[in-house]
C-alpha positions, 0 to 999 in steps of 0.5 A, a space after each residue: 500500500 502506498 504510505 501517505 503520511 506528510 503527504 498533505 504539506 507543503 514543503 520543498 525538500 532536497 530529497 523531493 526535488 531530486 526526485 521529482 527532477 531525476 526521473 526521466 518521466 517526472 521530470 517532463 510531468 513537474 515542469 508541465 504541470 507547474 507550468 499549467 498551474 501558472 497559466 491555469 490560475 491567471 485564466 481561472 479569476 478572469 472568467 467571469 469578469 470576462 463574460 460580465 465586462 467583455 462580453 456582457 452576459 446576464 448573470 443568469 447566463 453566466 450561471 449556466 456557463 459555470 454549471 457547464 463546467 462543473 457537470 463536465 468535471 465531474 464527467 471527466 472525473 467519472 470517465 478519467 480512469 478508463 480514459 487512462 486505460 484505453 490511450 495510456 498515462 503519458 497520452 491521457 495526461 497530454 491530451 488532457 492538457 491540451 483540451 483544457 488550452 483548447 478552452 482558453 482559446 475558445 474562450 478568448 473567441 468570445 462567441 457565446 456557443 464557443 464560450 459554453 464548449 470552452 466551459 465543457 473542456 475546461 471541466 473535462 480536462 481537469 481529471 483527464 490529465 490529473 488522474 493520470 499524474 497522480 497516478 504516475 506520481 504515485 507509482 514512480 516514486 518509492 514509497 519511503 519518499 512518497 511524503 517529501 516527494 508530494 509536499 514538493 510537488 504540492 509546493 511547486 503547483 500550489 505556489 504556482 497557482 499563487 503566482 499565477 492568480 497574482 499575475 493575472 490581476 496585476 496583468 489584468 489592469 494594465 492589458 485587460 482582460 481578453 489579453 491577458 487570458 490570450 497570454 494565460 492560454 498561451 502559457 498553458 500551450 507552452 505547459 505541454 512541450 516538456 511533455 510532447 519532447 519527452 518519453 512520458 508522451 508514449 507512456 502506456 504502462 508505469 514503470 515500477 520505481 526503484 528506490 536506488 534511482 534517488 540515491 546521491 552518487 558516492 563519488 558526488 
């Protein structure tokens, strides 16, 4: 069973780093997903202030572009393991990842039915590269580390976030909105090449983890 203790904080350590930027398929998997946090989190609270300023929808409208999303999430998370199964981790988690940059550039469209399946890929698209991750994390990494490895990860992603949603309204009130979710999609493309210009993108199986692949060199 994988131990999950230390899992849930947040921290960076030398042991998760190596890890994380040792491994040929997680090297690839931290620099995307780090990168997608990032751009993701400068596109997330523009949304709607987007649709309401630029676009002037009605709140009702809004609302119904909000449900689209959330139905369309827990769709992806419903069918995201047999996704995983029938393409395989790398290409679930790449094709993930490229649905959900397709819905930035749909949304930055800005015509109203291109906008609602922007809001259906983007809920889609969460479980479908997420479960595939987590899944490679969970698997790649030897479980004496799995604790320093996640709070790691976590700190990398969630200060990603952070960075991105502080990005976003500064860039906000000096571009305006539909630019600045033109460079957060732009960002989220950019989030894909560490994995298209690696082996993880024909990924199909997970390789088992091997403890001795973290170890520091003697001669180091």
């Amino acid at each position: 069973m994988v131990n999950r203790r230390s899992t849930g904080r947040c921290r960076l350590t030398g042991a998760g780093l190596r890890v994380l930027f040792a491994h040929p398929v997680l090297r690839p998997l931290t620099i995307s997903a780090t990168i997608g946090a990032v751009a993701g989190a400068m596109q997330g609270p523009l949304v709607v202030l987007y649709l309401v300023r630029e676009l002037h929808w009605s709140p009702a409208l809004v609302g119904v572009a909000i449900t689209v999303a959330g139905a369309a999430s827990v769709l992806g998370a419903a069918v995201a393991p047999a996704y995983s199964n029938r393409l395989g981790l790398g290409r679930a988690y790449f094709s993930g990842q490229i649905l959900a940059s397709l819905g930035g550039v749909l949304l930055a469209l800005a015509a109203t039915p291109l906008v609602f399946l922007a809001q259906l890929f983007s809920g889609l698209s969460m479980p479908l590269y997420g479960v595939p991750q987590q899944t490679l994390r969970q698997s790649l990494v030897p479980e004496s580390l799995l604790g320093q490895t996640t709070a790691t990860w976590r700190t990398l992603v969630i200060g990603g976030q952070t960075l991105g949603a502080l990005t976003s309204g500064l860039l906000a009130g000096v571009l305006g909105l539909r630019l600045t979710l033109t460079l957060s999609t732009t960002g989220m493309l950019l989030g894909t090449l560490p994995v298209a210009l690696s082996p993880l993108r024909q990924l199909s199986s997970t390789p088992a983890a091997s403890a001795s692949e973290y170890k520091p060199s003697r001669t180091a």
